[in-house]
C-alpha positions in Angstrom: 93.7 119.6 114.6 90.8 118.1 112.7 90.9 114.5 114.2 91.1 114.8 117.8 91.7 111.5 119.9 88.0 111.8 121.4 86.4 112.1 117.8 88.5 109.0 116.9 87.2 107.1 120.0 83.5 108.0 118.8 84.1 106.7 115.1 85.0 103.6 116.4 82.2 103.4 119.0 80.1 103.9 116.2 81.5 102.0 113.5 81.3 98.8 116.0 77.9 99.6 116.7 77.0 100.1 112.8 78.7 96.3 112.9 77.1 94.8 116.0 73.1 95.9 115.1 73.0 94.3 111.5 70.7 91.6 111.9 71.9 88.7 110.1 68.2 87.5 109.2 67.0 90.0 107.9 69.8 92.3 106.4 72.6 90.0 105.6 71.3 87.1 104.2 69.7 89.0 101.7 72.9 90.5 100.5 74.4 87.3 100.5 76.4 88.6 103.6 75.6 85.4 105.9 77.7 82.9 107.5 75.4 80.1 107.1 77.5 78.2 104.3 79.8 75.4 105.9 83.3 76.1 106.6 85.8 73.8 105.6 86.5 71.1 108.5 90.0 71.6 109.8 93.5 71.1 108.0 91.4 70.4 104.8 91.8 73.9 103.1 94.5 76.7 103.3 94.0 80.3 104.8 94.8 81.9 101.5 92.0 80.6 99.3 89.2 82.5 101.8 88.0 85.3 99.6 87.6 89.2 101.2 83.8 88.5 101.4 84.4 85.5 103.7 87.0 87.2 105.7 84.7 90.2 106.3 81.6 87.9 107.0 83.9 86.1 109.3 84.6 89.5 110.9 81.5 90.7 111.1 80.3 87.3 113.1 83.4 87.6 115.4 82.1 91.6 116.0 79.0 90.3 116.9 79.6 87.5 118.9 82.9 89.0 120.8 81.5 92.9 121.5 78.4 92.3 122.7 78.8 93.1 126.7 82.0 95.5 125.9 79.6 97.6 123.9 76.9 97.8 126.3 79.3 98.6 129.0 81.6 101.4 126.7 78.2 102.8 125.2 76.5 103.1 129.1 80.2 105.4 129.6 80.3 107.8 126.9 76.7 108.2 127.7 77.2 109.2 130.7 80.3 111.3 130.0 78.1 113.1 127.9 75.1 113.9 130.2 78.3 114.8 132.6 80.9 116.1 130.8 79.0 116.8 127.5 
């Protein structure tokens, strides 16, 4: 089997990571990536007119914001599964 359910585990530890360690002032902004433009106030817009790009810079922040301790404390465990285990 190419994929094996560990591998997948890894990509997605690392993919989150790739997320988590963009810095917004220095990388994003630059690309036009940043989530400094206003949202719309509440009830004033519909869901459906965000673009992609604001639905993956919304996504990106929420990464960011929400897996900031879970990745510290899922990184410290494969790395230490590794020195063990590896």
């Amino acid at each position: 089997m190419f994929f094996a359910f560990g591998n997948l585990i890894y990509i997605s530890v690392l993919l989150v990571n790739a997320i988590a360690i963009l810095s917004e002032d220095r990388f994003l902004a630059r690309v036009g990536w940043s989530n400094t433009v206003s949202e719309p106030a509440f009830g004033t817009g519909s869901a459906g007119d965000a673009s992609i790009k604001n639905k993956l810079i919304n996504l990106t922040t929420s990464v960011r914001t929400l897996m900031r301790i879970p990745l510290i404390v899922i990184n410290s465990i494969l790395i230490v599964y590794e020195v063990i285990l590896g």
